[in-house]
C-alpha positions in Angstrom: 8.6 -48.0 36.1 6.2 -48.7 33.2 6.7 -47.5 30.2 4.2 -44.5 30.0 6.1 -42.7 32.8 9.0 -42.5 30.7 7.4 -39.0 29.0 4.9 -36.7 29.9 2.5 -37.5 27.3 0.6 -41.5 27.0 1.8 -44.0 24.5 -0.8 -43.3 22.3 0.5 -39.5 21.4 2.9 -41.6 19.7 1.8 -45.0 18.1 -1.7 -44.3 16.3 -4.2 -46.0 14.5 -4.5 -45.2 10.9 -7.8 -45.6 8.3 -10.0 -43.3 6.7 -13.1 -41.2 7.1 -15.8 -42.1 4.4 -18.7 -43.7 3.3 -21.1 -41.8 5.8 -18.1 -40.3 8.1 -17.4 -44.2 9.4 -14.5 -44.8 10.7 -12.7 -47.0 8.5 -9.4 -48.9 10.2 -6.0 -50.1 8.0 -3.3 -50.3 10.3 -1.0 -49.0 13.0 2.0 -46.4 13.0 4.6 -44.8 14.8 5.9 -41.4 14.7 9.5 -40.5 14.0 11.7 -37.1 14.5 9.7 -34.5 15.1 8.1 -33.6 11.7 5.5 -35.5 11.5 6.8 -38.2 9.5 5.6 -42.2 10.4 6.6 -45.4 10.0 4.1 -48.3 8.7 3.6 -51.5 7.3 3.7 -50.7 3.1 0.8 -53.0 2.8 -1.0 -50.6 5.0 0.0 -47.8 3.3 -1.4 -49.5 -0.2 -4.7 -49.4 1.5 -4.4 -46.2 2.4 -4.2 -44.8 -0.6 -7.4 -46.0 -2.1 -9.2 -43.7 0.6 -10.8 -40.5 -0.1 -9.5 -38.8 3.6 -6.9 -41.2 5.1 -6.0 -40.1 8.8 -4.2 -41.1 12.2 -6.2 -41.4 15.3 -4.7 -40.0 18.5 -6.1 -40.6 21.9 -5.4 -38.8 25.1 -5.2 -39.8 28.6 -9.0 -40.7 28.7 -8.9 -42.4 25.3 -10.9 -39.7 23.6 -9.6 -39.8 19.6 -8.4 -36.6 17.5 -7.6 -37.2 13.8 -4.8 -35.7 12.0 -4.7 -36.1 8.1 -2.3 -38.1 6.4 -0.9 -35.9 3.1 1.5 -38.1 1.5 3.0 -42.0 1.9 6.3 -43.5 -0.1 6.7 -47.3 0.2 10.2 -48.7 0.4 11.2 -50.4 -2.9 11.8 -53.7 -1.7 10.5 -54.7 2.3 7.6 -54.4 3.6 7.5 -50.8 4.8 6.0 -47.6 4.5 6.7 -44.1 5.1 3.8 -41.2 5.9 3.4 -37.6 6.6 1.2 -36.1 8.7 -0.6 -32.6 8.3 1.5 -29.6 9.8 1.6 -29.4 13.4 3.7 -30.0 17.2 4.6 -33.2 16.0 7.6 -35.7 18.7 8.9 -39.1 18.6 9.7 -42.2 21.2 11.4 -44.5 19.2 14.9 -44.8 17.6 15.6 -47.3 14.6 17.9 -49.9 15.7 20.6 -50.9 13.6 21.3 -53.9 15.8 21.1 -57.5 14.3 18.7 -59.3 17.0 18.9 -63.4 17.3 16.1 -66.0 18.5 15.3 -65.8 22.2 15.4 -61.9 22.5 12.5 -60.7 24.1 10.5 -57.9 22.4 7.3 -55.7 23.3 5.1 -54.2 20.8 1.7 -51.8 20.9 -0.7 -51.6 18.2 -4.3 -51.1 17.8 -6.3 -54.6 16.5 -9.5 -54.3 15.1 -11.2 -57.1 16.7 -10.7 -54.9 20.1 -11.6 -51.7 18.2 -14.8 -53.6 17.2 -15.7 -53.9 20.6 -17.7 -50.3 21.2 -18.7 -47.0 19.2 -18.2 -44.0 19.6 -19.3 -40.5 18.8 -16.6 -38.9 16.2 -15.7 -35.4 16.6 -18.2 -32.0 16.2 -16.8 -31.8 12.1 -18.5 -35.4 12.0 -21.4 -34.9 14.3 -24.2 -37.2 13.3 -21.4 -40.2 13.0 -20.3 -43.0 15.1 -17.1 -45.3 14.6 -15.4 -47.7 15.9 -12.9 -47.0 18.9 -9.4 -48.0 18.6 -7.9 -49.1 21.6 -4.0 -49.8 22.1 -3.3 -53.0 23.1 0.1 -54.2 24.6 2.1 -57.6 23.2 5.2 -59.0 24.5 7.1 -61.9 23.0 10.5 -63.3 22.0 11.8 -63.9 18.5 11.7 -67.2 17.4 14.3 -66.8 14.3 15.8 -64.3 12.0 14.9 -64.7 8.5 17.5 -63.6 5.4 14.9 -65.1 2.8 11.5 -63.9 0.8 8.4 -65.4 2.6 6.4 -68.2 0.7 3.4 -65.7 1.9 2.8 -62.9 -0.6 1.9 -60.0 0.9 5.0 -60.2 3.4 7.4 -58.4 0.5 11.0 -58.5 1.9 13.9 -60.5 3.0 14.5 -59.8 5.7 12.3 -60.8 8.8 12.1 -61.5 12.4 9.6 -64.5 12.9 8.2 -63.7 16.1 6.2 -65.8 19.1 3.0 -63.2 19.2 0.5 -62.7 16.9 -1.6 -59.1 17.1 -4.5 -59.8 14.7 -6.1 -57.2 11.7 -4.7 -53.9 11.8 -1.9 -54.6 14.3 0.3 -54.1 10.8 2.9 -51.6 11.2 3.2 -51.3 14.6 6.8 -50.9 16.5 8.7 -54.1 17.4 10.9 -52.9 20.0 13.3 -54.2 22.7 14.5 -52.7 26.4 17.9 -51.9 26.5 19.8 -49.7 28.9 20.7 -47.5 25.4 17.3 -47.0 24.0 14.3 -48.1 25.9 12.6 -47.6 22.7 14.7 -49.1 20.2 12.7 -50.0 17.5 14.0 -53.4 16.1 11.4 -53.8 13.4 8.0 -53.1 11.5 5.0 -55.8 12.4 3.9 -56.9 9.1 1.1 -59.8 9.7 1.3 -63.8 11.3 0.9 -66.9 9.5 -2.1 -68.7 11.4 -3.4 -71.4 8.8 -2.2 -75.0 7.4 -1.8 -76.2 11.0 1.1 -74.4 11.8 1.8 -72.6 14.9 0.3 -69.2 15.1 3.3 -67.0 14.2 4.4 -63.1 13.7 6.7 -61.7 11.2 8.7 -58.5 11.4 10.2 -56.6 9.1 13.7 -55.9 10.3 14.9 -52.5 10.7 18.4 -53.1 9.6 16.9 -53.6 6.0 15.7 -50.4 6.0 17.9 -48.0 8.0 19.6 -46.1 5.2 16.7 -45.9 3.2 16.0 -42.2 2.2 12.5 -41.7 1.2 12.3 -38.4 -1.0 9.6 -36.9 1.0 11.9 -37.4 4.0 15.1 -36.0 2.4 17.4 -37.9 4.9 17.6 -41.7 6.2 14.8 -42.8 7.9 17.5 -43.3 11.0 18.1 -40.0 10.9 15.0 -39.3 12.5 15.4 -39.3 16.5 13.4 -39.6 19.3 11.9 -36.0 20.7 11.0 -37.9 24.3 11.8 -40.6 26.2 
């Protein structure tokens, strides 16, 4: 059984592309995030969310079954003091949730899967934005599937700057631009969507190996936003 036929709705209802609508109605692309609870509250990477706030209309973009996108706006955003992640808040509407924060401490060798939207692959082909944008075309995000293992588990700051935080999962997949904030998750007989972590970026230069890094989500479990009111753990799936 894949995945998708876990709930009635695709993947995508549920891990979306976020960016902005500007300069001529382009659309502009900063990340990847995942819904939580059922109020329309997300989960990204904080670096993402920094971007986002230098944009006039910052959105998600949804896609149904046939890919075709639909935009929500993004209201409000409140980055976590010390890792590398970011909560947002959608407009009002029928909002549900996948994925539950795992407060599980995960070691090297555990496998792990992961969706995100890259922008090399949304690069690939326009398309026509909605009738409130008519005369503009975008690029199309497209999600894109990763599995992988983790390498290590990291109790340290990063000697790379924008990866705040310290406390990582160093990971065997790299996802690209705009992959940042996606769900790092594991399959478990408990929660099939247990979300172990926040993709944050890879380390791909200096002749290393080509390498992913994840914030962990035991960091962050108790953190209580204020425009969350509760734990971000608090928040549970609506499906799945």
């Amino acid at each position: 059984m894949s995945m998708q036929d876990l709930v009635n709705k695709p993947v995508s209802a549920f891990v979306v592309a976020v960016g902005s609508i500007s300069d001529g109605d382009n659309l502009e692309l900063a990340g990847t995030a995942f819904l939580i609870g059922k109020r329309g509250f997300m989960l990204t990477a904080a670096h993402v969310s920094e971007v986002l706030n230098t944009k006039a209309t910052p959105i998600a973009v949804f896609l149904d079954t046939t890919g075709a996108p639909s935009f929500a706006r993004i209201i409000d955003c409140e980055c976590h003091p010390t890792e590398d992640v970011a909560v947002l808040k959608l407009q009002d509407g029928e909002w549900g949730s996948i994925h539950e924060l795992s407060p599980t401490r995960q070691f090297g060798s555990v496998e792990v899967m992961m969706w995100a939207y890259p922008e090399n692959v949304a690069k690939e082909r326009q398309c026509a934005v909605p009738r409130h944008h008519p005369e503009a075309t975008m690029v199309r995000p497209d999600l894109v599937y990763f599995q992988g293992y983790i390498r290590r588990r990291i109790d340290r700051e990063l000697p790379v700057r924008i990866f705040r935080g310290s406390a990582f999962y160093e990971v065997s997949h790299i996802a690209g631009e705009c992959a940042s904030g996606a769900p790092v998750t594991i399959r478990a007989p408990s929660q099939l969507w247990g979300v172990i972590g926040v993709y944050v970026g890879e380390q791909t230069s200096d002749g290393r190996r080509e390498i992913g890094f994840v914030a962990r989500s035991d960091a962050f479990l108790d953190w209580a936003p204020a425009i969350l009111g509760n734990a971000v753990s608090a928040e549970r799936p609506t499906h799945g």
